[in-house]
C-alpha positions as CSV (number, residue, x, y, z in Angstrom):
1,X,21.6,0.9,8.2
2,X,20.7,-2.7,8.8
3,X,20.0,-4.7,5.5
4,X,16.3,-5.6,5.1
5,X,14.3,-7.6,2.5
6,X,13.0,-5.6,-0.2
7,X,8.9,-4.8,0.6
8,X,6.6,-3.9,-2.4
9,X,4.2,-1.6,-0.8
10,X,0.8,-0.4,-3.0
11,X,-0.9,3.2,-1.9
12,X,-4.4,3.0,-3.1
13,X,-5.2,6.9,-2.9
14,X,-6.9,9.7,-4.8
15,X,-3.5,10.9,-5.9
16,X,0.1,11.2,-3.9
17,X,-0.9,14.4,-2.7
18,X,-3.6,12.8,-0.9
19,X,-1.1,12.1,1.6
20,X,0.0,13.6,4.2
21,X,3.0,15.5,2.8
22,X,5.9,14.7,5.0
23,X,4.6,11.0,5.1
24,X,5.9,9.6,1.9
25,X,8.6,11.5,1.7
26,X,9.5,9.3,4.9
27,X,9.1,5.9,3.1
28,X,11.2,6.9,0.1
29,X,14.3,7.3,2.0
30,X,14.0,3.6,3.2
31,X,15.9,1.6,0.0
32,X,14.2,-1.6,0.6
33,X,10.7,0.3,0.2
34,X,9.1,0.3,-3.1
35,X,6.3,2.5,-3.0
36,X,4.1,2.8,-6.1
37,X,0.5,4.9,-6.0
38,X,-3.1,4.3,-7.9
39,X,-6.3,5.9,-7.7
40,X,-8.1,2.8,-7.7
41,X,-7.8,-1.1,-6.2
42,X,-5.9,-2.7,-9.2
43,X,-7.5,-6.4,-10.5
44,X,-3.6,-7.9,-10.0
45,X,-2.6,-7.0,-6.3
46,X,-0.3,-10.4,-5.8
47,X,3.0,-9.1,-6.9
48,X,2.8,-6.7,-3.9
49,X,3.4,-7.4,0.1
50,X,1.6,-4.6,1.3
51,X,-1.6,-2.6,0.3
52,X,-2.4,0.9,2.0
53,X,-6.0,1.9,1.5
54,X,-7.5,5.5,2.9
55,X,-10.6,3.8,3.9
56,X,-12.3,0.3,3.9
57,X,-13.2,0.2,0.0
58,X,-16.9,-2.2,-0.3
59,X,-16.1,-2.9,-3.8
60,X,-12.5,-4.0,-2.7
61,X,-12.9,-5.8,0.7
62,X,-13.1,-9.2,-0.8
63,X,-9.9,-8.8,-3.3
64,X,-8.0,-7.3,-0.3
65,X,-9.5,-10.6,2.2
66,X,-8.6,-12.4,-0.4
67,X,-4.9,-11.0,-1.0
68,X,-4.6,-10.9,3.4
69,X,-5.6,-14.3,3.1
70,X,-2.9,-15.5,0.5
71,X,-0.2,-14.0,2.9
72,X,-0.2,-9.9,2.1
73,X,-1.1,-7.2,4.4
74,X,-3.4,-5.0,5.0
75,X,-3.5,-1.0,5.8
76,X,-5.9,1.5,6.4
77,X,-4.9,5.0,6.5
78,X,-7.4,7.1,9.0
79,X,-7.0,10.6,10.3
C-alpha cells in the first residue's frame, strides 16, 4: 500500500452505530486513518483534519465555517 500522511478524521454522530455498518469498518483498515466518534460538535475541533457531520448542525455551522476556514474539511453524511 502506498504511504500516506496520517488524517485525523472526527464523526460527529448519535453513536457509531449510527453508521452505516460496513462503512466504518471500511475506514479502520486504512492505517493512516484515525477515526474517533462524539455525539456532539466538541468546543476544540483544531487538532483534527477532517469533521463528518450527519446533517448541517445550526448550533455548529459557524465553529465548523470557522474550522473550514482555518484549513479543515468539511463532511456531511446524507442518505
Amino acid at each position: 500500500m502506498m504511504p500516506h500522511p496520517p488524517i485525523s478524521v472526527l464523526f460527529v454522530v448519535e453513536d457509531e452505530f449510527s453508521l452505516p455498518h460496513s462503512f466504518p469498518a471500511y475506514l479502520k483498515f486504512m492505517p493512516h486513518l484515525n477515526l474517533s466518534v462524539a455525539s456532539q460538535l466538541p468546543a476544540e475541533i483544531s487538532n483534527y483534519d477532517m469533521v463528518v457531520t450527519r446533517n448541517l448542525q445550526n448550533e455548529g455551522a459557524e465553529h465548523l465555517s470557522q474550522f473550514v476556514e482555518n484549513g479543515g474539511s468539511w463532511l456531511i453524511l446524507v442518505h
